[in-house]
N, C-alpha and C positions, 0 to 999 in steps of 0.2 A: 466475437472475434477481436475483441481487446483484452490487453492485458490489465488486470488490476492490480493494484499494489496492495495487496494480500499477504501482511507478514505470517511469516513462521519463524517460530525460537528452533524449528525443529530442521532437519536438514533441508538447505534450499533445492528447487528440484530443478532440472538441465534439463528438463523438456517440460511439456506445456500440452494439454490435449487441443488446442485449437489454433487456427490462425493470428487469433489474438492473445493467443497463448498466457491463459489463465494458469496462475495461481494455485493450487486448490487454500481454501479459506482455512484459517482456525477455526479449532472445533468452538459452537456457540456456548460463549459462559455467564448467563444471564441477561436480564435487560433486553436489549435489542435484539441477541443474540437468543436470545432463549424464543423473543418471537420470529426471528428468523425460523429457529429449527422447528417451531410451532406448524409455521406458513410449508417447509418442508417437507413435516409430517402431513401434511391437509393434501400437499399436492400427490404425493405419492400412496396415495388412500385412494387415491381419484385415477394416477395413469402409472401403471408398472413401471421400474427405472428400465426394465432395458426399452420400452419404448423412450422413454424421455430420450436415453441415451442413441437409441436412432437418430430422432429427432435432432438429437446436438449434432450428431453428425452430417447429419444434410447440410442442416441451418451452415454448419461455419464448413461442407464441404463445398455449396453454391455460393458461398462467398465472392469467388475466384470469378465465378462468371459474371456476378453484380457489379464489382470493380471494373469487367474487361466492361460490360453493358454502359455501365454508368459514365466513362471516358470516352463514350463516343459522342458526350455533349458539353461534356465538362471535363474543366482542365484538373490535371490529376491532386494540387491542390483542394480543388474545391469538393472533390471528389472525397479524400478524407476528411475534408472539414462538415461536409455532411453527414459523414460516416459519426465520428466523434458527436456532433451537437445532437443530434439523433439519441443514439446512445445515452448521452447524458441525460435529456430530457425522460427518456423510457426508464435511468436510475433513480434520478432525482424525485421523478413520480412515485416509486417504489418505496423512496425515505420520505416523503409526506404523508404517505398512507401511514404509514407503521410510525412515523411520528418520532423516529430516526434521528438523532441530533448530528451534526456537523463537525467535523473533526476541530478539534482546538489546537489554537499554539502556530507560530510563524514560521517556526523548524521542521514542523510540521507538513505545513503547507508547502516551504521553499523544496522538500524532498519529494512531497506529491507531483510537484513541476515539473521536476527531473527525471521524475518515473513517467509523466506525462510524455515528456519530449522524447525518451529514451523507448517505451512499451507502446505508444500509439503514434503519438505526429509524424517521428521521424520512418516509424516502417510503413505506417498508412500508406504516406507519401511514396516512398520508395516504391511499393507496389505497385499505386497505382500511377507512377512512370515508368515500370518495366512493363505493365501490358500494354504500354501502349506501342511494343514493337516486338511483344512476345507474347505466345497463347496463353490462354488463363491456364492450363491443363500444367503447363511446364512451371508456373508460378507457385500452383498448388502445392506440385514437385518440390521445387528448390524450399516453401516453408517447412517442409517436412525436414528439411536439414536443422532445423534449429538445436533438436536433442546434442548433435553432432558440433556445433559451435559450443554449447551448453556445457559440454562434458570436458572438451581442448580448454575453454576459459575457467573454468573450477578447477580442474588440474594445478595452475597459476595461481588465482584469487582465493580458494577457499581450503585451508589446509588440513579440513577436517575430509575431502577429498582425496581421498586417496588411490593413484593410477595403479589398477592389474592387470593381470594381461589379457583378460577378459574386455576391459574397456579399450585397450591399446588395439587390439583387435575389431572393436565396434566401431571404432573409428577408421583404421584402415579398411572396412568393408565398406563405409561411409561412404569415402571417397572414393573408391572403388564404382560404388552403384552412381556418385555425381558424373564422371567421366564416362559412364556407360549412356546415361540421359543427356548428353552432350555430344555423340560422339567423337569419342577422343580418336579413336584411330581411322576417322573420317576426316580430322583437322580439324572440330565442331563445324564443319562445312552446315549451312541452314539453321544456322543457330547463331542468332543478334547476342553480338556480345558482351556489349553494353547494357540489354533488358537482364537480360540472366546476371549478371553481373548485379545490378542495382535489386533485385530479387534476393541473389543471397546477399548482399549488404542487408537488405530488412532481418532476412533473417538472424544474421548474427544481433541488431539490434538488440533482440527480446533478451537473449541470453543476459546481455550487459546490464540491460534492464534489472534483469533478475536481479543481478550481484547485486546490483546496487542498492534495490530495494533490502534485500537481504543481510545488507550494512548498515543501513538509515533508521527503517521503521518495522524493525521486527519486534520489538518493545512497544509499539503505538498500540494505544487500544483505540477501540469504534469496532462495527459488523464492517464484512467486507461491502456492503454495499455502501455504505457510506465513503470510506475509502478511494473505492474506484468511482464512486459518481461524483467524486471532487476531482479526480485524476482526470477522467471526463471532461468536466467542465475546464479545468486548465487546459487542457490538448484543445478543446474549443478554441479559447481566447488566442493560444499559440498559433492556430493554423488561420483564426481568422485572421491575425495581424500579419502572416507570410502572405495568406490569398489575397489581401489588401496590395499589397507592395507589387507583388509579382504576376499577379492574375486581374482582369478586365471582369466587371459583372457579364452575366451570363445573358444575351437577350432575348431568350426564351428559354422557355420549361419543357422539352419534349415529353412526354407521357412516362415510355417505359425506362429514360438512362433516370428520371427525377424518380418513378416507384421504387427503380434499384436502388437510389441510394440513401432512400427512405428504411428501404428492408435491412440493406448494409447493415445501418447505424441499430434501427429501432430490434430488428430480430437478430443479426447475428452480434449485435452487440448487449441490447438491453436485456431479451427475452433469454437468448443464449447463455450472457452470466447465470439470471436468475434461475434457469434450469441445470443447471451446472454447480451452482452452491449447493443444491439439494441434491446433488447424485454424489458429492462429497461429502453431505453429512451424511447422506443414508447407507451407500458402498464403501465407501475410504476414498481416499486421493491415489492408490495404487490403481484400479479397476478403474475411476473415473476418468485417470490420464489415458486409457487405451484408444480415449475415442482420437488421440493421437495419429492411429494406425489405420482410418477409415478414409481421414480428409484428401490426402493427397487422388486415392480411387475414386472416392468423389466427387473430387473436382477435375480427374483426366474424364469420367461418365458423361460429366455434364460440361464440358467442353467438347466434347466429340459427337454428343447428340442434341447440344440443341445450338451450337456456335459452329458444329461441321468444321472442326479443328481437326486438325489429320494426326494420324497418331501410328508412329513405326513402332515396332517390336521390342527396340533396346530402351524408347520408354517406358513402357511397364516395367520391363527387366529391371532396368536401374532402379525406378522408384521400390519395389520390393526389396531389391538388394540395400538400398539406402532405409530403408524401415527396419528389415532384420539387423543392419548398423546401428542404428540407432535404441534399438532393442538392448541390441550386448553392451551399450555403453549406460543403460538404467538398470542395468541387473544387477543387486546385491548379492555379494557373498555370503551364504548363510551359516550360521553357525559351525562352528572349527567341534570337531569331535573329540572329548577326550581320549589323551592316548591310553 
């Protein structure tokens, strides 16, 4: 459920299959990368990708409930600061086995910080102060908009981008399906409007994220894990030094908010990336983004049956309608026929 800063030479992509809205990696070209795709090929010998890809999809669709879980003992700082160091720990592990070198260079580093602040610290946090006055189910929702900020912000930033009416249209259903999940022609009456608000602020986050990586370090070399588990470790230092300033130590550990945000960081962050590089070397990054279209149902499932979060009609409607939006706005035009 983080995003990594994962360049590509190749077109940047406006949606993201998870919460933490990955990337997909360059393809492996030797060295690290080759035993990357090695460890890839081993795992997928061992468990079919559409289970993996199950699997991704729980992992980063229970997300939503771990964040709401985890805020019930800690403040939502601390809450992505575990998420991150977690995470990193469970990457960093993954580059001493394979013996992984560390990205070089200070230009480097300064644009990993940025992807830090920009793909984890600042939407972590965002999230986890919109649950704390909005259901995780509606949370899960509104991430699903990001394709939809993704595609409005390339339109502007990336000129290889080009608007048809096919995306002008994903985007107007977009919004369409947010106002349905809101209801708008109720007034959003029962809908905190400041949670949802700070919700899709995260969301639009990642998009910006993108761009930016997508300007900075799409020429860096290193494997994506390397990469992202520095990214990692910055958004660490970042949120430790905000949860310093703004947040009191915790004076206790309650059991199940501390498992939560152990699982946050370590599974939907550490074990999730690494299931996820491998569903993008072995299917493509086309097929592996779908698990896109799983998380928002995922997390309305498991907000409704195990948090007994209530759930009206024009929620599903919307989030559906906001997924088919988001659908028409990553659709390529395919090849023009000769006349």
């Amino acid at each position: 459920m983080s995003a990594p800063a994962t360049p590509r030479p190749a077109a940047a992509p406006t949606s993201a299959p998870g919460p933490g809205r990955l990337s997909p990696p360059t393809a492996p070209r030797g060295g690290a990368g080759t035993a990357q795709a090695t460890g890839a090929t081993r795992t997928a010998r061992c468990l079919d990708w559409r289970m993996r890809f199950a699997i991704l999809s729980v992992i980063w669709g229970f997300s939503f409930l771990l964040i709401k879980v985890g805020t019930e003992a800690y403040a939502p700082f601390q809450v992505a600061l575990g998420r991150v160091f977690f995470g990193a720990l469970a990457l960093l592990a993954v580059m001493l086995v394979r013996r992984e070198p560390l990205p070089r260079g200070r230009r480097t580093w300064g644009h990993l910080a940025v992807a830090a602040l920009l793909l984890n610290a600042a939407p972590f946090s965002l999230f986890a102060y919109a649950e704390l006055s909005i259901p995780s189910s509606l949370a899960g929702i509104c991430n699903a908009t990001s394709p939809l900020w993704g595609m409005a912000l390339s339109l502007v930033a990336l000129s290889e981008d080009r608007p048809t009416r096919r995306r002008f249209a994903g985007l107007g259903l977009g919004f369409l399906g947010v106002l349905t999940v809101l209801g708008a022609w109720q007034g959003f009456s029962g809908v905190d409007a400041q949670g949802t608000a700070l919700a899709l602020l995260a969301s639009l986050c990642y998009p910006i994220g993108w761009i930016y990586v997508r300007r900075t370090l799409a020429s860096v070399p290193g494997s994506p894990v390397a990469l992202t588990g520095v990214q990692l470790l910055l958004a660490t230092v970042q949120l430790a030094v905000v949860s310093s300033l703004f947040t009191s130590l915790p004076t206790s550990f309650p059991l199940w908010p501390t498992l939560s945000v152990i699982a946050l960081g370590a599974l939907g962050t550490g074990l999730a990336l690494q299931m996820q590089y491998g569903l993008v070397t072995e299917i493509g990054p086309t097929t592996a983004q779908m698990v896109t279209y799983f998380i928002p149902v995922i997390a309305t499932t498991a907000g409704v049956l195990l948090l007994g979060e209530q759930l009206h009609w024009n929620t599903p409607v919307g989030a559906a309608v906001i997924l088919a939006g988001a659908a028409l706005t990553q659709a390529r035009p395919g090849p023009r026929k000769p006349a």
